[in-house]
Structures are given as C-alpha cells and as structure tokens.
N, C-alpha and C positions, 0 to 999 in steps of 0.2 A: 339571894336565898339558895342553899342548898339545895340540889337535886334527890330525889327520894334512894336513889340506889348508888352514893358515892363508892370509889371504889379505888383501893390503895394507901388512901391516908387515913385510918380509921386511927382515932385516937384508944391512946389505951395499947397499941396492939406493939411489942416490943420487936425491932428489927437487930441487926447485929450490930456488937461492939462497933463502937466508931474507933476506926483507928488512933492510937497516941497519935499527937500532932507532933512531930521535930519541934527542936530548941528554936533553931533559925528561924523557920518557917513562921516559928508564934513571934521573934522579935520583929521581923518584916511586916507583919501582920502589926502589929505594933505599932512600929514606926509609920506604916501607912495614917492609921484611925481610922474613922469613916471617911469613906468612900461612896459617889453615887454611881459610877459606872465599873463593872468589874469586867476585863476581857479577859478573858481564857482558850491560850492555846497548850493542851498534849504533845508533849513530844517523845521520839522514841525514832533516833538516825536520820535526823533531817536535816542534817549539817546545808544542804543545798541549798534547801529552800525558807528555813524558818529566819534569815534575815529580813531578806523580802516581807516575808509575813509579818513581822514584827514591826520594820518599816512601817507597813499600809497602815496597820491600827494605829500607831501613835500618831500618823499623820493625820488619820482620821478623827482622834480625840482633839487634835488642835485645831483642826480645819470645823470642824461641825459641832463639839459640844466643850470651848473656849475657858468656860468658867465655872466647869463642873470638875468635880473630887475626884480623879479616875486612880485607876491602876490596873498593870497588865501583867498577869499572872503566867508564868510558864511552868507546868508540870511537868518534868522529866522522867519517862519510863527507864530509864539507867541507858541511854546511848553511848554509843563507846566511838564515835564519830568525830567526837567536837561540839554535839548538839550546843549543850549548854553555854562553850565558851563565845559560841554565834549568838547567842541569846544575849550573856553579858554585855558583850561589845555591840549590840545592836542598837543605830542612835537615828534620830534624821537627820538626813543632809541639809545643812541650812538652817538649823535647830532654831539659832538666834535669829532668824529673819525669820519665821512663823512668831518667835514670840513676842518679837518688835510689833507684827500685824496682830495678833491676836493674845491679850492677858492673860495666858493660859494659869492655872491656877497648878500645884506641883504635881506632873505626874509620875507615879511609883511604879517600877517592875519590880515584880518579886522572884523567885524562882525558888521549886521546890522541886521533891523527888518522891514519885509514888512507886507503887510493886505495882510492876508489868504483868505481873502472873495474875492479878485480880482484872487484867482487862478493863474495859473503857469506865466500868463501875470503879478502878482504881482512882482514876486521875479527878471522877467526877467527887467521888467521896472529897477530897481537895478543895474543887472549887466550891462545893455548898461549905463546907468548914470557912473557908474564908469569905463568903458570904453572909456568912453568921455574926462572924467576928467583927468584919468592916461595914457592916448594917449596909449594904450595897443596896440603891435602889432599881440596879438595872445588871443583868449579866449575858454575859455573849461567849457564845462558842465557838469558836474556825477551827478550820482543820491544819495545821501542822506543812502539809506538802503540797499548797494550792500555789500555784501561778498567776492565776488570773486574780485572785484578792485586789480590791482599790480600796483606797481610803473611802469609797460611799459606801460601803459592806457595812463599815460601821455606823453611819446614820440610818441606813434600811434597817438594821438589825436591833440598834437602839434607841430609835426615834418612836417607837408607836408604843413604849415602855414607857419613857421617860417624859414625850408629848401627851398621848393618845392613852397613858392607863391601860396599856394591855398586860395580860399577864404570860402573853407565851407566844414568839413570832417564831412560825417555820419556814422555810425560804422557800424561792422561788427560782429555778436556776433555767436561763435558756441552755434547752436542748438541741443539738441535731435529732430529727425525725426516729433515728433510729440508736439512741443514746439513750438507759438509763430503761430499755425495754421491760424487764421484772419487776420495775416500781411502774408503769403505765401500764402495764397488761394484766397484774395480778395485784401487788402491795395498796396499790392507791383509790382502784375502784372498790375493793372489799374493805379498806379501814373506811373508806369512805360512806357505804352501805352501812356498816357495823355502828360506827359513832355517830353518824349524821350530821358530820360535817366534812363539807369537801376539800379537803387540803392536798395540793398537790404532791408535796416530796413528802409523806409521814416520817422516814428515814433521812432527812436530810440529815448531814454530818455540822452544819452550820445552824444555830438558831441562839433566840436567846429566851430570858423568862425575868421575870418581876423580885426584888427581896422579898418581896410577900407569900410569893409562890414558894419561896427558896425556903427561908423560915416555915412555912408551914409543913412542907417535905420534914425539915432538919426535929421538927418538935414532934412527929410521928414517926409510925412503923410500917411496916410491910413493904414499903417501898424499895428500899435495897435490894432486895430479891428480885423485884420487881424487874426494875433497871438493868439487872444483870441476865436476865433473862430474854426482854424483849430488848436490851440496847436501850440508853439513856435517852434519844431524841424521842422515840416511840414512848417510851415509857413516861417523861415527864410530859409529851403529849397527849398522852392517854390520860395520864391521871388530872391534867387540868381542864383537859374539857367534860369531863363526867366529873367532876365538882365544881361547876361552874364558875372556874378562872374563865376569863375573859382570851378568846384566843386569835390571831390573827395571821397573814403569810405576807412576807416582802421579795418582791422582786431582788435579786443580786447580780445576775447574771450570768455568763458563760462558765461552767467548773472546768477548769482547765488545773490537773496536778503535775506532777513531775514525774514522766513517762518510766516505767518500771523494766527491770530488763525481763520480766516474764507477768506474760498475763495472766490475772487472777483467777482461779481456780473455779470453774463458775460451778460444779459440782458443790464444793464448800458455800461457793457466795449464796448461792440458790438453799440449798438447806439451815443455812443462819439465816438468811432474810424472810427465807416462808417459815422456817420453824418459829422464828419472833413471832410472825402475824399470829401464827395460830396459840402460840404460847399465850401473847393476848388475848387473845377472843375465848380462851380456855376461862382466863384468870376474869375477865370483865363480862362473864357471860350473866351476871343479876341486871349491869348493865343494859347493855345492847340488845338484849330480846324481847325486849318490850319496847324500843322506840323505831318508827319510822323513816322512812325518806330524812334527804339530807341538806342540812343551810349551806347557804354559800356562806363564806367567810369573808372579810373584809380583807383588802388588799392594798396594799399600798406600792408605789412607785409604777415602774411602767417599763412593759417587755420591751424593751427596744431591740430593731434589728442589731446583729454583727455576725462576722464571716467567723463560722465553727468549723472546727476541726471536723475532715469527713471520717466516717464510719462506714467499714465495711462487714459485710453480713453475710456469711455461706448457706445461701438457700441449699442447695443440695445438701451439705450437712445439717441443716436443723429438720428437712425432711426425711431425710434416712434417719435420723433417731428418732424422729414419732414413727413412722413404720416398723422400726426395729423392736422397737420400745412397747409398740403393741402388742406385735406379736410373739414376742418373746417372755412379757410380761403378765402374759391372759389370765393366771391363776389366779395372781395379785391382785389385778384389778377386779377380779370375780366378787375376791372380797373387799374391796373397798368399793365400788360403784353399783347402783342399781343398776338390773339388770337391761331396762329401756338406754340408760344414759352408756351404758359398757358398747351395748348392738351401733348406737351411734357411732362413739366415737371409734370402731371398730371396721364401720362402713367407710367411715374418712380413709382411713387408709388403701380403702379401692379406687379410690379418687384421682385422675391424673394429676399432673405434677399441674397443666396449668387451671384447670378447674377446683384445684383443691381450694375451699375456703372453711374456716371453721366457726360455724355461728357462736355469737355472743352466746345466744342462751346457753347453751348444750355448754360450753366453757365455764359459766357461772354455774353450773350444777354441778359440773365436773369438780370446781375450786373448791366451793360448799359440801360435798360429801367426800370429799379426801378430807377438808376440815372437821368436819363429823368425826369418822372416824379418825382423825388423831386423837380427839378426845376421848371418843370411847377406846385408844389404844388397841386398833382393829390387828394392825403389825406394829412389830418395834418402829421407833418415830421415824427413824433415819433409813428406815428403810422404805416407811411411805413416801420420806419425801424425795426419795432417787425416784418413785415409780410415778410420782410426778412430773418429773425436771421432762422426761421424751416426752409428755401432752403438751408441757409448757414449750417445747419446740415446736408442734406443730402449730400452736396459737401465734408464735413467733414468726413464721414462715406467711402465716395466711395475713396476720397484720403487715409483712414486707410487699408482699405482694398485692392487697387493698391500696396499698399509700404510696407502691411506687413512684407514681409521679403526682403526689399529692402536694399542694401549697398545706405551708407552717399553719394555715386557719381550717384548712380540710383537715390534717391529722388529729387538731382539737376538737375538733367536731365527731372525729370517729372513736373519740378518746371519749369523749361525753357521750354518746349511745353505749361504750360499756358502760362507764359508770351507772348509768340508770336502767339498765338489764342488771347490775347487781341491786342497787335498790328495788327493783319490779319482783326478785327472785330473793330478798333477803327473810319472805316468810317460808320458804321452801327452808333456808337454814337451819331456823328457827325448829321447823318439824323435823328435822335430819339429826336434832341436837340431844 
C-alpha cells in the first residue's frame, strides 16, 4: 500500500524530454532483448582502472548468477583516454574455463555515449532507458575508478533484488575510523532522522534497485529534477522509501579508488553533499514532518575485518577554522542560528585545544537551523553553506579526539548516540521549518 504523502513520482506530473536514444545504442539494446540483470558502470578517463572493473562484474555474473540474462552497460562521458577502447577489449581471463564450470547463459556489453555537461543525471538517463527497453529485472551501479571491486560486489548488490524482492540496496562499505567523516557526522544521522530509516552510506556511489522501481521512475515525472539535484543514489533512495519500495543495505567492503594527484576540494565536496541533503529535505518536507523515529533496515552479508588504508587528520587545522570561522563569521551566524544555540557554540571556541568537545545536541540544532534557513533562503545558499563547513570542523576535531583510541565497535556506538540525538531533536526541525 501506498504511503499517504508519496513524494517524486506523482503520476500525471511531466518531467523533461528524455533524451533521443543513438542508432547504436537502440541496436545493442536490441540485440541484447530482455535481460534480468543490468550492470551499469559511468565512465569519463578511466583508462586505468575500468578494466579491472569490468573484469570483476563479468566474473561476478558467471561466478554468482550462471543462468540468468545479463548485460554490462558502459556509459561514456566522452573520455579522450582510451576509456572506451579498455572497455571493448575488456574480457576474463580464463573465459572458457568459467564457462566449462558454470552454463553461463550469453552475456552482452553494450557501450554507449552520454553528455558529461548533464552530470551523473546524464549517464543515469541511460541506464533507466535501457532498463526499459530490456525489461531488466535487477540493476546495479559501480563506480568507474574503484580498486578494491570483487566479483561478490555483484551478488551483495544483486542478490536481495533478484533473491529477496528488494527494491533498492544501498551499500555498506568498511571504513577506517576516520574515512568518509561528512557522511557519519552530518549526511547519514539527519537523512536518517528525516526518513526513518537508518541507512548508512545515503550517498553511496554504488547500489542497485528493482525493474519495477525503474519502470515506475521511467512512466512518471518530477523525478529528473530530482536526481539532478540531490544526485541519483539519494534521490532514487529517497523516492523509494517514501513510496514504499521495499529498501535494504549490503555489506561490499573496503572503497579503495585510484588515488588522484590532487585532493578533492572539500570546500565543493561539502557544499554538493550538504546542499543535496538539504535540497531534499526542502523538496520531501509533506514527507518527513510528520514521521517519527527511525527502522532499522535489513542487512545482508557481514562486515568482515581487513587492513585499510590509514587516514590522516589535521586536528590543529580543523581547529583553527571552527575558531576562525567563528569569529570571523558572527554576523552570519546571527542570522542563521538562534540566539541560545550561537552563545553556545561561540563559548566552544574558549575552550582549550584539549577539553574542547562538541556535544551532539548543540550540533543537531546547529545542522537543523542552518537547514531551516536554507529553506527559508535566510543568505544565498552557497554562502550558508561555507558558513557551515568551519562548525563542521569543529564537530570533526571533537569526534577525532572522542575516538582517538577507540575500537571499530566503540566508534559505532558513538555514531549511534548521534544518530538518535538527531532523532530525539528531529521535532525541534520540524518547528524551525
């Protein structure tokens, strides 16, 4: 049954032209026919690594699902690398001795070519089209520059679809302690609060969803916008559990890419990742404000230990810019924070370097009324969310300094008291809204 306040696929409601499909694209599609499992990797200059990638999945359709319809789709953002012709020539080793052990039934690569200018909503317009077309009853996402990918990516990812009837699996990836900190301190305890369901990565770059899910996306509106807005993982996340798709998360494990020669810009990373949240919480707020505390979700496979790459963290620099940040910012925050929640986190910064902690609460009030006021566009958006990034330092600094020498089950434990400080705190929202 339907939920009373669905929200994104409202029938009736016209979204934008779907792009013409290429000639090719439609005979490949073609020559495939139906299909029950569809993989889908993006690409755009990943000559390095999308062999490998390519590798893992095929090996993974013959190793784990033998006698099912597959095909592995590669969407090219226009690389000028090589991408595509590593994609062609990308075969497994030993082809005929998997297929000697296992009847594998014919599997299809297709390759196709979207506009990079349209962003990750380009490539995905793509995959739902050919999900349409090859009545796919399962689809999967990877990412293009992963390292660590195995062939069980693809049973974690497509096994609780195509076993278990789910409509939407978001991964689960071992972290190092201090890996992945903006989706654990901020993205995952408030989608968490908001939707009422606890999903760890909402932004995972990896997941997959149901042809039923897909088809229903592809025969309505609003959604493109959508997608393009909060990024496809969040979005078709979002829209399936507020229409009660059936949603679940699978263990994969360590994300390991291909190390870049400059690190990402966390100023950008932080303003697209929180601007998504809140762009949601904007667009799904008939949603969210009237539900509750939050389900656990079903899980499948199992975090197993392994040796992760270490991460290093400049406590002195994430300190000097929440102090900096404070007090350079006093106006701004004037007008975004109430005037109890401002004294606070204004007192932190009198705080010594080793007694500084920053309580959950005071943080979730903090998160919750800069969300506010994005919505009520208190400052231009991007300038709220700079006058955030120095708070989210100092939350940074006090979570390093809590978990210093904390075991992998201590840091989920302290990860699960925020979580449920955003739920305890999600009717203050609510009234902030």
């Amino acid at each position: 049954m339907m939920k009373e306040t669905p929200i994104a696929i409202e029938p009736g409601v016209p979204g934008p032209e779907p792009a013409e499909l290429p000639d090719d694209f439609l005979r490949q599609l073609t020559a495939a026919g139906e299909v029950d499992i569809l993989l889908f990797v993006p690409s755009l200059n990943n000559r390095d690594t999308i062999g490998h990638v390519m590798n893992a999945l095929q090996l993974g359709l013959v190793k784990y699902f033998p006698r099912e319809r597959t095909a592995v789709l590669n969407a090219d953002g226009g690389s000028h690398d090589g991408t595509p012709q590593v994609v062609r020539e990308s075969i497994i080793k030993d082809f005929r001795a998997f297929l000697a052990a296992n009847p594998l039934r014919t599997m299809h690569r297709i390759t196709a070519a979207y506009d990079s200018r349209k962003g990750p909503w380009g490539a995905l317009e793509l995959l739902l089209s050919a999900a349409e077309l090859t009545r796919a009853k399962a689809c999967a996402v990877v990412s293009p520059d992963l390292r660590s990918i195995a062939p069980e990516w693809v049973e974690s990812l497509v096994r609780p679809i195509r076993r278990e009837e789910f409509d939407f699996v978001a991964p689960i990836y071992r972290r190092h302690k201090y890996e992945g900190l903006l989706i654990k301190n901020l993205i995952a305890p408030v989608f968490r609060a908001a939707y009422g369901f606890r999903i760890r990565e909402p932004m995972g770059s990896e997941f997959a969803f149901s042809g039923q899910l897909a088809s229903k996306l592809q025969q309505s509106g609003g959604w493109q916008q959508r997608c393009c807005e909060v990024g496809p993982a969040m979005g078709l996340m979002a829209t399936a559990i507020a229409n009660d798709y059936r949603t679940c998360q699978s263990f994969l494990g360590p994300r390991i890419y291909q190390s870049r020669h400059q690190e990402p810009d966390l100023v950008r990373v932080f303003q697209e990742s929180v601007g998504a949240l809140f762009q949601g919480l904007e667009a799904d707020h008939a949603y969210w404000s009237n539900r509750g505390g939050a389900a656990q979700v079903q899980t499948f496979g199992f975090e197993y230990s392994v040796a992760l790459q270490p991460v290093r963290v400049s406590r002195k620099r994430l300190l000097q810019g929440f102090r900096l940040g404070v007090e350079e910012l006093g106006a701004i925050l004037e007008a975004i924070l109430a005037p109890d929640t401002l004294r606070a986190v204004q007192d932190l910064g009198k705080l010594s370097d080793g007694g500084f902690r920053f309580p959950d609460e005071l943080w979730v009030r903090v998160v919750y009324e800069f969300a506010a006021s994005y919505h009520r566009s208190v400052l231009t958006r991007d300038h709220l969310l700079q006058a955030l990034l120095p708070l989210y330092r100092g939350k940074v600094f006090s979570f390093v300094m809590e978990t210093e020498k904390a075991t992998p089950a201590e840091v989920e434990n302290r990860l699960e008291e925020l979580g449920l400080a955003c739920e305890r705190l999600k009717p203050y929202l609510v009234e902030r809204w």
